[in-house]
Backbone bond lengths (Angstrom), bond angles and torsions (degrees), N, CA, C in turn:
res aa  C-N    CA-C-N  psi(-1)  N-CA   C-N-CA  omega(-1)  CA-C   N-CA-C  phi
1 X - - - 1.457 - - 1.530 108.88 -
2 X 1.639 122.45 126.76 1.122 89.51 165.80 1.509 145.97 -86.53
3 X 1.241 119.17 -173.14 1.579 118.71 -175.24 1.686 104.24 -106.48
4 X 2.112 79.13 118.27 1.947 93.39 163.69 1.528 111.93 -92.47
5 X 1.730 110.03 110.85 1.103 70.28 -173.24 1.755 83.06 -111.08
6 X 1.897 115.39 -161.17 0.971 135.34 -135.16 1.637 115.96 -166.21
7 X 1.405 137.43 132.68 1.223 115.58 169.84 2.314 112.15 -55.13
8 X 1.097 97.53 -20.88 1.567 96.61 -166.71 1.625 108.49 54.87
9 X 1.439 111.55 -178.90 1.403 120.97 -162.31 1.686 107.25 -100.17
10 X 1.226 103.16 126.97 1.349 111.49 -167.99 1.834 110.36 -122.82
11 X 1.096 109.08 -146.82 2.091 130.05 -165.61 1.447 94.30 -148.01
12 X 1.405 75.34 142.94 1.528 93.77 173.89 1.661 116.74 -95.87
13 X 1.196 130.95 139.95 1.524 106.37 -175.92 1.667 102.94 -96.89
14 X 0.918 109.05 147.43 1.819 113.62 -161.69 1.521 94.27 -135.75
15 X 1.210 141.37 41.69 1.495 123.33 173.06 1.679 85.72 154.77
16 X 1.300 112.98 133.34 1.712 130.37 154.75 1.659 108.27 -87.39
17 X 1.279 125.39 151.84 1.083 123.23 -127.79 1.832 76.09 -155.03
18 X 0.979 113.74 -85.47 1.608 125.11 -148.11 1.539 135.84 -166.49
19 X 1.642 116.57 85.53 1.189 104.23 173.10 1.575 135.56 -34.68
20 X 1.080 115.67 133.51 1.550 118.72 177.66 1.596 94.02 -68.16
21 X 1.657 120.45 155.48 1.334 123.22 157.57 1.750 112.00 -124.43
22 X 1.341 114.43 42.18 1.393 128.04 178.65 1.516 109.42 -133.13
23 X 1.297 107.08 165.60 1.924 109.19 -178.52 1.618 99.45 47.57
24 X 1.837 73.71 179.35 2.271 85.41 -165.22 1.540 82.24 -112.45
25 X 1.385 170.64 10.09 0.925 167.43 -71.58 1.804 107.24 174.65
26 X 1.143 94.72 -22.83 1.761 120.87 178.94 1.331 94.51 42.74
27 X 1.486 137.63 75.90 1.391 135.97 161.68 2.094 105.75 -75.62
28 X 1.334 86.41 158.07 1.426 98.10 -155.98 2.141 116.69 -131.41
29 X 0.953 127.54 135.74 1.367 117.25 -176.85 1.036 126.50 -90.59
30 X 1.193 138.43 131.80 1.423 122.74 177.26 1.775 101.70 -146.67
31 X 0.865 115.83 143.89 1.610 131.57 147.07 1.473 117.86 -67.65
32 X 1.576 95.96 136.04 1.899 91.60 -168.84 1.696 95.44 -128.38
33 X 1.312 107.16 168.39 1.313 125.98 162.63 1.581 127.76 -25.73
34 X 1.289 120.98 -17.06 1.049 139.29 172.02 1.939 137.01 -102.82
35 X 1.359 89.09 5.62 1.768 114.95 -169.60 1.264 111.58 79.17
36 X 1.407 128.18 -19.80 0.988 136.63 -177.37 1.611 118.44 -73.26
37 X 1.765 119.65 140.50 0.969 124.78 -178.38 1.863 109.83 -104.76
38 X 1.487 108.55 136.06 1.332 92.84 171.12 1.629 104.67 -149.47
39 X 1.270 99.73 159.54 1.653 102.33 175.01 1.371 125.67 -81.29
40 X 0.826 136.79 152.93 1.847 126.29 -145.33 1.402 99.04 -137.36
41 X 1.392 123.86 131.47 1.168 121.25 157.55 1.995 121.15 -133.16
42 X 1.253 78.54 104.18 1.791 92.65 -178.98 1.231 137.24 -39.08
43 X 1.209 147.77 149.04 1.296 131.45 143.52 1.810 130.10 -58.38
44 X 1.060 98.13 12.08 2.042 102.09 175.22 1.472 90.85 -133.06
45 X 1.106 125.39 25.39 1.470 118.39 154.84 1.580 114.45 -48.60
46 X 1.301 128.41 166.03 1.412 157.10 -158.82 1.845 98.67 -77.75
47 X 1.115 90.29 -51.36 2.001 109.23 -173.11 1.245 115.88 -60.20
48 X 1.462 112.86 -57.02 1.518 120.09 -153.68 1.470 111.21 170.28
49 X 1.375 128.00 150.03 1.579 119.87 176.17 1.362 109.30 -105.25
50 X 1.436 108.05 33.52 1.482 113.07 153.13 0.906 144.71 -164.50
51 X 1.812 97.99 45.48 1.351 113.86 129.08 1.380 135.07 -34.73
52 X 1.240 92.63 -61.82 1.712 72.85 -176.73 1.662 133.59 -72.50
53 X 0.856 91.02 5.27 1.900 112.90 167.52 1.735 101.91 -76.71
54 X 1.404 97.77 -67.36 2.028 91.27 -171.25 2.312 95.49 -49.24
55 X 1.280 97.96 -51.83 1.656 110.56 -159.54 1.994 81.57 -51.36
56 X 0.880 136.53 -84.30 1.267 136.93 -172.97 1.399 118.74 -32.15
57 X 0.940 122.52 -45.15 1.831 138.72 175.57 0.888 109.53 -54.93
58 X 1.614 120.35 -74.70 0.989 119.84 165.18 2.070 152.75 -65.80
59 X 1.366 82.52 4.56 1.198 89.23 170.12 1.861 113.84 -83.57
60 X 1.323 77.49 -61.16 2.246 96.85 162.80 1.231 107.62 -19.08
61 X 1.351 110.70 -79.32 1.219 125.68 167.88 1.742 124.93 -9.96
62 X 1.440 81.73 -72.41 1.555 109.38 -151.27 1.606 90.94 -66.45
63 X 1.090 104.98 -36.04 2.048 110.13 -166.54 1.591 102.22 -80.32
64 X 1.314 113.83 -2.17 1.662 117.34 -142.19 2.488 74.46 -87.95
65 X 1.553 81.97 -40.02 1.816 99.21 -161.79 1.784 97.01 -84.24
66 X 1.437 114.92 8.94 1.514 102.57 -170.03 1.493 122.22 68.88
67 X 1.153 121.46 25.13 1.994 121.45 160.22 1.402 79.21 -68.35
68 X 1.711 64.78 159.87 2.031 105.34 177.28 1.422 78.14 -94.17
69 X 1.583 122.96 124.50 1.573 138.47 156.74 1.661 108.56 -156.19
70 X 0.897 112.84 146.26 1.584 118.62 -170.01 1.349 107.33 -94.68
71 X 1.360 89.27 150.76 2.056 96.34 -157.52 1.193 119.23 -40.89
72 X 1.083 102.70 162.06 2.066 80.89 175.52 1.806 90.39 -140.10
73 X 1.240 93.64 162.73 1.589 92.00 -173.76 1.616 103.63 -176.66
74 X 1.229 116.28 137.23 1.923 130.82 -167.87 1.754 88.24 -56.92
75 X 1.120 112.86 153.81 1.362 131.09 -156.60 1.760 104.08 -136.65
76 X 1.745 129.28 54.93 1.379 89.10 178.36 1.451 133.68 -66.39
77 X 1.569 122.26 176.43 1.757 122.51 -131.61 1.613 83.54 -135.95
78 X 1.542 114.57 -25.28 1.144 117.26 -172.61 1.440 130.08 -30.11
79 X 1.497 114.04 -51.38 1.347 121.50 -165.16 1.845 106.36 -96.25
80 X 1.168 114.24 24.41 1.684 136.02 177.58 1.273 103.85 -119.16
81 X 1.260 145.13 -15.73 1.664 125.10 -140.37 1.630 84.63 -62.89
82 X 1.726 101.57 176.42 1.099 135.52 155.86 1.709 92.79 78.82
83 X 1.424 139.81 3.04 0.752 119.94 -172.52 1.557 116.56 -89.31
84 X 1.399 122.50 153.54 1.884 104.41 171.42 1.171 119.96 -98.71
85 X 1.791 90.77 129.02 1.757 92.17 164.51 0.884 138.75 -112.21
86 X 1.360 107.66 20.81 1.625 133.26 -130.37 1.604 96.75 -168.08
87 X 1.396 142.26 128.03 1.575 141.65 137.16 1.691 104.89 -37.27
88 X 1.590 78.32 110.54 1.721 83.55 -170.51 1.379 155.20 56.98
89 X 1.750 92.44 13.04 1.502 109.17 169.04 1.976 97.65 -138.24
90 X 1.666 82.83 136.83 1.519 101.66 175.13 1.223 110.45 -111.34
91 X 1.978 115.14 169.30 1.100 129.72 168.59 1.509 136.62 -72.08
92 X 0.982 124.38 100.07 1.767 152.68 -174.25 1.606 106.36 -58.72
93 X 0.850 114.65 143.63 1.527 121.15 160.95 1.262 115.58 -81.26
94 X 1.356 94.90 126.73 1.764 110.96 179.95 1.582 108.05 142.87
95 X 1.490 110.53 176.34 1.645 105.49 -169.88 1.724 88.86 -87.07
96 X 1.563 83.34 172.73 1.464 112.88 176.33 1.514 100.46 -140.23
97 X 1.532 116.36 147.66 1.596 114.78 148.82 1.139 118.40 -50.87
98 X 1.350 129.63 134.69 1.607 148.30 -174.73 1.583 95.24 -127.26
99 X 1.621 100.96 117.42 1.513 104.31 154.04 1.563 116.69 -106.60
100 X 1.375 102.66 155.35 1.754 95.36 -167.84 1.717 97.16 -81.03
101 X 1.485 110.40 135.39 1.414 116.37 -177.59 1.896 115.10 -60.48
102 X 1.311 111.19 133.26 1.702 115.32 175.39 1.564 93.72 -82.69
103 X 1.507 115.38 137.03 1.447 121.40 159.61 1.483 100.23 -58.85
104 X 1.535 119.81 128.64 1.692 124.71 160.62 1.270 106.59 71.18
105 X 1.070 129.75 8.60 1.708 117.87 -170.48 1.147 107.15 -66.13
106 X 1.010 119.06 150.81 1.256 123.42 171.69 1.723 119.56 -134.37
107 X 1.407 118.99 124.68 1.198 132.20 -179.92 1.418 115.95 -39.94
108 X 1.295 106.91 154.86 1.858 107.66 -176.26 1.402 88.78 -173.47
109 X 1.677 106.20 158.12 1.421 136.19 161.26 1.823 109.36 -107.77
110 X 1.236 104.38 -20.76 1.181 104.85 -174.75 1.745 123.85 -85.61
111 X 0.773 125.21 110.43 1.921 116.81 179.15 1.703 106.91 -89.03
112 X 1.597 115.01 81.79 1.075 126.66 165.41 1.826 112.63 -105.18
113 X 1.533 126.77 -156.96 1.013 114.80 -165.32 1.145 135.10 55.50
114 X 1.717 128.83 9.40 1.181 128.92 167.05 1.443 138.02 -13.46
115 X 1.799 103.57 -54.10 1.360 126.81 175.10 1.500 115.69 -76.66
116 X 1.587 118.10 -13.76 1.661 106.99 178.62 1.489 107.92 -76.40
117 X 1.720 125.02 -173.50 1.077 130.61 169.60 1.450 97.71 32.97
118 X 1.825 89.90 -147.09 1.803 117.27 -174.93 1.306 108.92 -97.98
119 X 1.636 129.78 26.53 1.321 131.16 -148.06 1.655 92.27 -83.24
120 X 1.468 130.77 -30.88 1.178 124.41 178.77 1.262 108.60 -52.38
121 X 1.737 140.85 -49.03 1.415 145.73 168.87 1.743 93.92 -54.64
122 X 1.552 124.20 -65.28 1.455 128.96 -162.63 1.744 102.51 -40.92
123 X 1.064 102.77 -69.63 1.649 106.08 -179.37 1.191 131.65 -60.38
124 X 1.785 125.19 -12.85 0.873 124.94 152.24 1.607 132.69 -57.36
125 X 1.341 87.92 -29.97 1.876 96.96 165.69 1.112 105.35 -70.16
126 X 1.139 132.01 -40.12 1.285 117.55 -165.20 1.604 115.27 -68.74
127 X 0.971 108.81 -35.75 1.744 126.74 178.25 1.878 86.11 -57.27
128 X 1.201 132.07 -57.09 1.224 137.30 -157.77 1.902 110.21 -72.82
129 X 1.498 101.79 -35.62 1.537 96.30 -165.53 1.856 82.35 -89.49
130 X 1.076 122.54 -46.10 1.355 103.58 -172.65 1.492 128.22 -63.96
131 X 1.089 118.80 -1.96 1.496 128.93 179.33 1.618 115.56 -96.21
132 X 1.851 99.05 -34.83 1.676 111.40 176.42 1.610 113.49 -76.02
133 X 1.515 107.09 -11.94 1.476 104.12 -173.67 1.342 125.18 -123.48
134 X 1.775 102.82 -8.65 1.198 121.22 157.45 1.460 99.06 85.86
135 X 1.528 130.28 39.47 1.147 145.98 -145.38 1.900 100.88 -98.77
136 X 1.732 93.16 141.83 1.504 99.68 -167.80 1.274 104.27 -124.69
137 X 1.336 135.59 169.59 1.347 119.05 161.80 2.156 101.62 90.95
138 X 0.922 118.40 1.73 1.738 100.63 -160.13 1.008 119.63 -43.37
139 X 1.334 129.76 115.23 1.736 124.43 145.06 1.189 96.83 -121.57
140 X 1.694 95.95 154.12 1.843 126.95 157.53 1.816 114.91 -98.44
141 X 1.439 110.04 173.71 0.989 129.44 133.35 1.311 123.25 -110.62
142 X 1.517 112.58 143.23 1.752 119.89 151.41 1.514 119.17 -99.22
143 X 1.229 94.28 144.84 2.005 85.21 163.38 1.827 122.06 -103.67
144 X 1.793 96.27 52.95 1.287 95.90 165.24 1.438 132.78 -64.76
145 X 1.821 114.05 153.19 1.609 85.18 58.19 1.839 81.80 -140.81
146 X 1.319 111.75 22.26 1.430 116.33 166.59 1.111 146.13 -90.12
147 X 1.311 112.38 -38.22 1.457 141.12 144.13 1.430 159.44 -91.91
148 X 1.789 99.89 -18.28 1.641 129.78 126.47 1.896 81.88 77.18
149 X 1.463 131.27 20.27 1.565 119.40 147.63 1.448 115.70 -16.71
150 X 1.081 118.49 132.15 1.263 121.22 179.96 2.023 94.66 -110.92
151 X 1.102 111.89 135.90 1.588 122.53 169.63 1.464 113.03 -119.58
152 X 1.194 123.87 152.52 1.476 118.17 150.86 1.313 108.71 -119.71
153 X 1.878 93.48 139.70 1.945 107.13 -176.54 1.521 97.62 -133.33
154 X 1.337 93.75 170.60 1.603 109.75 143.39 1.576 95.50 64.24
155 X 1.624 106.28 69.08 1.457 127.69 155.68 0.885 148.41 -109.38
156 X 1.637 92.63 54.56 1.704 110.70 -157.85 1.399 88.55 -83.86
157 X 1.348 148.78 -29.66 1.398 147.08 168.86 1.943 143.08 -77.25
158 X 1.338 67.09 12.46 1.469 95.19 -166.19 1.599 107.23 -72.87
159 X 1.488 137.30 176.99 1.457 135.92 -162.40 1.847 115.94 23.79
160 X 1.114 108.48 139.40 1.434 120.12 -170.25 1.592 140.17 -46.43
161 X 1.372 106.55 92.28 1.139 97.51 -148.70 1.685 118.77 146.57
162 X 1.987 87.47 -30.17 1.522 106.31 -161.72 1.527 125.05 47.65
163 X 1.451 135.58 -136.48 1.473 131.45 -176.61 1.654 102.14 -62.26
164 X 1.544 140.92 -21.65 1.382 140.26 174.17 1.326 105.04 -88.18
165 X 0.976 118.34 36.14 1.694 103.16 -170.42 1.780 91.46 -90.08
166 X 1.100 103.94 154.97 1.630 145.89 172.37 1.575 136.55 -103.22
167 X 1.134 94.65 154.40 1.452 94.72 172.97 1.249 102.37 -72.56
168 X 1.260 138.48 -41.54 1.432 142.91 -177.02 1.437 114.88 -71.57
169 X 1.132 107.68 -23.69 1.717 120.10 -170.43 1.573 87.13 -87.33
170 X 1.200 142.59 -54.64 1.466 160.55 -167.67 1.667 80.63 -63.19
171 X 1.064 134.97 -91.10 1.822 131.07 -162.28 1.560 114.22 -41.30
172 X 1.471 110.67 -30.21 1.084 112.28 -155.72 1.660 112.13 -85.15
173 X 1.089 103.90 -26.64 1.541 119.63 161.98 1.904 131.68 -82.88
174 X 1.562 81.90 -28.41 1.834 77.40 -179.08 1.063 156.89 39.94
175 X 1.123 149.35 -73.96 1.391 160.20 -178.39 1.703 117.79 -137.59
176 X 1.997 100.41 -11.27 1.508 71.87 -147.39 2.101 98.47 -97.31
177 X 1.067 125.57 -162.38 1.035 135.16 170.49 1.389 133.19 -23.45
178 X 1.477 127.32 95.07 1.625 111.49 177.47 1.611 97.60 -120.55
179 X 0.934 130.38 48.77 1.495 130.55 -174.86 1.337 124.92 -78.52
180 X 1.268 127.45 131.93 1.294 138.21 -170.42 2.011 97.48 -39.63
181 X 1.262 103.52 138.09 1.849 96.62 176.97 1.575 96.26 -99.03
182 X 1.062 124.50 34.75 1.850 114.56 -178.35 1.806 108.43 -109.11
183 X 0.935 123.15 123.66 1.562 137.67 175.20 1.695 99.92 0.06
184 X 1.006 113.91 108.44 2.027 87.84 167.59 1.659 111.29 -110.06
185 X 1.590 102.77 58.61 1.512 107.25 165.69 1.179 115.76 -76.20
186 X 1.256 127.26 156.57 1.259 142.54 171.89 1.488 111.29 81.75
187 X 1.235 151.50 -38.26 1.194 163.18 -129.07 1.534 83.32 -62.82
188 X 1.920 110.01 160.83 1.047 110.76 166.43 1.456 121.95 -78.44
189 X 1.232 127.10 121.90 1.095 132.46 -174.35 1.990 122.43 -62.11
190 X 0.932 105.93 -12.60 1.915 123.14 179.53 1.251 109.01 -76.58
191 X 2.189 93.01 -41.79 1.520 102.72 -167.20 1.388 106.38 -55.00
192 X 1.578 108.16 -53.31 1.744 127.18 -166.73 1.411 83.00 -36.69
193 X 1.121 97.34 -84.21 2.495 109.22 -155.89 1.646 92.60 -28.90
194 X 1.737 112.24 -35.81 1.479 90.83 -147.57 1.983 97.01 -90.44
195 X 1.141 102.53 -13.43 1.457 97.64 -166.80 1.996 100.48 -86.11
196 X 1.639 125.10 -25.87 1.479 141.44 160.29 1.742 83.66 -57.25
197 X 1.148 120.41 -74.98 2.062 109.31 -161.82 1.559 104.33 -40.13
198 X 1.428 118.90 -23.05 1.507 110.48 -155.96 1.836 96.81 -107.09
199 X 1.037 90.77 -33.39 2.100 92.72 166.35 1.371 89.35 -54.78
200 X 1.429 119.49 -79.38 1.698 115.65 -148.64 2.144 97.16 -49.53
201 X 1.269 97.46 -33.79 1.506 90.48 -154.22 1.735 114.16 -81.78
202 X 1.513 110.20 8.67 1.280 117.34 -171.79 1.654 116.73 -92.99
203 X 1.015 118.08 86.70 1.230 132.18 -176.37 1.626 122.28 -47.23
204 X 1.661 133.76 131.70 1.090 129.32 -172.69 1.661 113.13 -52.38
205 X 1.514 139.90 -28.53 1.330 148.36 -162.71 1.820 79.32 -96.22
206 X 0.791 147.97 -13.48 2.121 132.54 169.03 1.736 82.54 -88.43
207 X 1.173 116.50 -67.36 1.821 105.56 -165.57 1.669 99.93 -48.68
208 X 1.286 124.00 -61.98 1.438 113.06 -161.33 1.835 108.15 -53.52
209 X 1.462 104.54 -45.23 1.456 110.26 153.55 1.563 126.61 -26.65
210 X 1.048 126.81 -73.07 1.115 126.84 -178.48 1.919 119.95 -71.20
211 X 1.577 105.47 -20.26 1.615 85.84 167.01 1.583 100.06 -110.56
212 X 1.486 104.48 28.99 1.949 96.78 163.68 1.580 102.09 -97.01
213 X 1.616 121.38 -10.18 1.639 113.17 147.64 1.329 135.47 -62.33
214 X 1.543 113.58 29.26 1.770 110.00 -168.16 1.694 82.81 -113.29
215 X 1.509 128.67 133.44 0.988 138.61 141.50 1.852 113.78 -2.20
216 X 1.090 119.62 116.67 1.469 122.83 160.66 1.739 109.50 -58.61
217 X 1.486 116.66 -31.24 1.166 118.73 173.15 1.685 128.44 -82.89
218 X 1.620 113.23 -17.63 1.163 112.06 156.94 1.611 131.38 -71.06
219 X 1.304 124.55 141.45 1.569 138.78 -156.26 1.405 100.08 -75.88
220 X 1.329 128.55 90.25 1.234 158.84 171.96 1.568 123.91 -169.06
221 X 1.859 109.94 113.33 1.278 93.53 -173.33 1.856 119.65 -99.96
222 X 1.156 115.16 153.34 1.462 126.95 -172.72 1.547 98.38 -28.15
223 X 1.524 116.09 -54.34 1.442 119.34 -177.24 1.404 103.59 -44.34
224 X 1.156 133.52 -51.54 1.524 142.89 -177.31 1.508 126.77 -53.10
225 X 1.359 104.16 -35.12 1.215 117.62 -168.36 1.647 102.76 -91.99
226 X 0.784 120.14 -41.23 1.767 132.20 175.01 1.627 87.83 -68.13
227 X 0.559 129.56 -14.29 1.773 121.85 179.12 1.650 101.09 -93.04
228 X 1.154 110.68 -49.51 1.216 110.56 174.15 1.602 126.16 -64.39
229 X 1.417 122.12 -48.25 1.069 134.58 115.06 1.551 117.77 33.05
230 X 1.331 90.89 -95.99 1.729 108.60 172.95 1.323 122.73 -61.52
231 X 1.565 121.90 -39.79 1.565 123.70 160.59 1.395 105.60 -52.21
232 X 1.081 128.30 -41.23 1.644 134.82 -151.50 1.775 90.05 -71.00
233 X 1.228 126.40 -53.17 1.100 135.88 -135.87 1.846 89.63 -116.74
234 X 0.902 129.30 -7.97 1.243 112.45 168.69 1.752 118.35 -111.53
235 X 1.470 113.00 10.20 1.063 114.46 166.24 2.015 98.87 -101.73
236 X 0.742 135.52 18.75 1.428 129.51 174.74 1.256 108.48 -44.98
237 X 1.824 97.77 -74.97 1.718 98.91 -168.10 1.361 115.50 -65.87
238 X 1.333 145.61 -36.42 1.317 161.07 -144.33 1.699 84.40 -91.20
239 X 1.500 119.32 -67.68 1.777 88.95 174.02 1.305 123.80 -87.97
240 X 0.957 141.96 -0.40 2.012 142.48 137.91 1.602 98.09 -41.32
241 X 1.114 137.26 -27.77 1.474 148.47 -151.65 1.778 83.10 -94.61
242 X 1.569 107.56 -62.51 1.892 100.29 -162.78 1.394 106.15 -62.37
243 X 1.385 110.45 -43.57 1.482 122.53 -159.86 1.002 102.63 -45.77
244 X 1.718 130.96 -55.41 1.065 127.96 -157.23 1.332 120.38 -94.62
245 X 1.620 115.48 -10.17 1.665 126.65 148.43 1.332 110.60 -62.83
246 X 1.312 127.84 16.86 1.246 121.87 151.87 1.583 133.64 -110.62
247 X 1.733 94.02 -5.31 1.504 96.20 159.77 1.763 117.55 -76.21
248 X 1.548 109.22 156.15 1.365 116.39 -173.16 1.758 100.54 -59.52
């Protein structure tokens, strides 16, 4: 099918807030038009100008199946330009991915805390979105150090290839295995069945949906995205297939 896409409805950013001092990606804080705070990642970022395409995709995505990921939502930059978020790179007019800010979170590579909160259900997504998207790069947030939320962010590397990914890079992988390599003991076991029911049950018109939210003005063409599209949607059953080879 193809993809309409659209700026869609976004925030205004109304106040800079706070360079990040983690990742090469130089994500950035701001308060927007909406009271809401979110972390921003540009298209003149340090990395690549399309990041914020994988970071956007995959968030859609990821929320579409129920992961724990923090809202995400188009960010205009407009009423900031010129500001730095970056050593020697400023803010441009135009959207950015906006994630909605975690109180205290704090960054990690590690997926421990199994037993706090709902992280046994939380991390089971994670086993699930990283296998459906062929996801590179993993980090979380938690919102320790009391309640130890587990989130997943920062998917600027995510589908094959990461921000260079291809149509060719997309074929060349296919169906088969990108699964988290970390222990998946304990996980909630309901979650698995329920997060496999929501692979099988995600229909190609929700996927084309969710990457017809990428900016018409971000550097990705329609041809591309329908390519992606089709990777997205033809690994369904094959990881609904692992997930649930991981119940006892």
């Amino acid at each position: 099918m193809p993809i309409d896409r659209g700026t869609g409805a976004g925030v205004k950013a109304a106040l800079p807030l706070r360079k990040s001092t983690h990742g090469v990606s130089a994500s950035f804080l701001v308060q927007a038009d909406d009271g809401q705070d979110y972390w921003c990642k540009a298209l003149n970022n340090p990395t690549s100008t399309r990041i914020p395409i994988n970071e956007r995709s995959a968030a859609l995505l990821g929320r579409r199946i129920g992961v724990a990921i923090p809202e995400p939502a188009l960010v205009d930059l407009s009423g900031i330009v010129g500001w730095e978020f970056h050593p020697g790179t400023f803010v441009e007019a135009g959207w950015a991915h906006g994630a909605a800010a975690v109180e205290g979170a704090i960054e990690t590579r590690n997926l421990q805390h199994r037993g706090d909160d709902d992280n046994r259900a939380r991390h089971a997504g994670f086993y699930a979105l990283m296998d459906w998207l062929a996801g590179g790069d993993q980090q979380w947030l938690y919102s320790g150090p009391e309640q130890n939320a587990y989130y997943s962010h920062d998917h600027g590397h995510f589908f094959p290839g990461g921000p260079d990914w291809t149509t060719a890079s997309l074929a060349a992988v296919g169906t088969s295995a990108q699964q988290l390599t970390l222990p998946p003991t304990g996980l909630d076991e309901s979650e698995l069945d329920r997060l496999a029911d929501e692979l099988e049950a995600t229909t190609n018109a929700e996927i084309d949906a969710a990457l017809s939210q990428i900016p018409a003005a971000w550097p990705v063409a329609d041809a591309e995205l329908e390519a992606l599209a089709g990777f997205i949607a033809a690994r369904q059953a094959s990881v609904a297939a692992r997930l649930r080879s991981l119940l006892p």
